[in-house]
N, C-alpha and C positions, 0 to 999 in steps of 0.2 A: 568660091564666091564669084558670083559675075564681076565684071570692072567696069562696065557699062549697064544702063540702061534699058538697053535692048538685049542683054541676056536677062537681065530681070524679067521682061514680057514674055521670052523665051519657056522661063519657067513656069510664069502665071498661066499660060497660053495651055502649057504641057498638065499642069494640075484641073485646067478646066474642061481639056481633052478628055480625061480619063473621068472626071465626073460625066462627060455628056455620054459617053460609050456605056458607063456604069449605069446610068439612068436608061439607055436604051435596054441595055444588056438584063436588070431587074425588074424594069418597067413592061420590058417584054416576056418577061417569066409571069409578072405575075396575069398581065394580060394573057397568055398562053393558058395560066392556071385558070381561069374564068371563065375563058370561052372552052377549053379542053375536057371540064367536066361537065356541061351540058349535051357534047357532041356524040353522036354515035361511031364516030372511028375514034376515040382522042389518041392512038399513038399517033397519027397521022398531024394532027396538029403539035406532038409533043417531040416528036422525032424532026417534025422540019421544021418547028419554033426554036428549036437546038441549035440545028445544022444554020440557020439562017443569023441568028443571033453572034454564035460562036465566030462564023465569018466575021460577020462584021467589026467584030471586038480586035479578032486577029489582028486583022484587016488595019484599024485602028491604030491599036498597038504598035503596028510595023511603022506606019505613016510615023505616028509621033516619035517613036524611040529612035529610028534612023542611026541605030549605031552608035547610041549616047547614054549611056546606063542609066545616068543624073535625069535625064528627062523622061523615059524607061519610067523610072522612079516615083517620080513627079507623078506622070500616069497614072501606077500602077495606085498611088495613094488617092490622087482623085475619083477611081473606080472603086475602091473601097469606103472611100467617104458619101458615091454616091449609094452605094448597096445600104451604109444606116441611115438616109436619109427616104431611100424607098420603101425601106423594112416599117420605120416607122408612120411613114406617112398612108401604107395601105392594113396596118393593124387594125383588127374589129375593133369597134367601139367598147366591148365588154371588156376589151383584155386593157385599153387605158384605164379604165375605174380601178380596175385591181378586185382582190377579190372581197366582199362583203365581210364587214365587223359581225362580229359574234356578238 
């Protein structure tokens, strides 16, 4: 448990970290997925929307976790809370209805 304050923000700060990487990191797949199947190379967009993403996530990761498993954590759960809030938010409209009463 923090004893202060300012590990509390510590944490806040580290769970909103890993939502924003999470929302770059899904929001860029699925942007990758959009523009990738109209393209005439899409490994080209799908290979360096990877490589480009994945960095950044690392990248990320490294920054906030700094050798702190607890904030590590924190991240890792804000990245995951941002993936079902991407998931849901770029779902087709058909698949909200659910499927038609017999």
């Amino acid at each position: 448990m923090p004893d202060t304050l300012s590990g509390t923000l510590v944490w806040v700060a580290a769970l909103l970290a890993g939502g924003l990487l999470g929302g770059v990191f899904f929001g860029g797949l699925w942007w990758t997925v959009r523009r990738g199947a109209l393209s005439p190379t899409p490994a080209r967009w799908f290979l360096g929307s990877f490589a480009l993403r994945t960095a950044i996530v690392l990248a990320g990761f490294y920054a906030v976790g700094a050798g702190q498993p607890l904030r590590l954590g924190l991240c890792l759960l804000g990245f995951l809370l941002a993936r079902a809030i991407v998931l849901r938010a770029t779902r087709p409209a058909a698949a909200v209805r659910g499927p038609p009463c017999a």
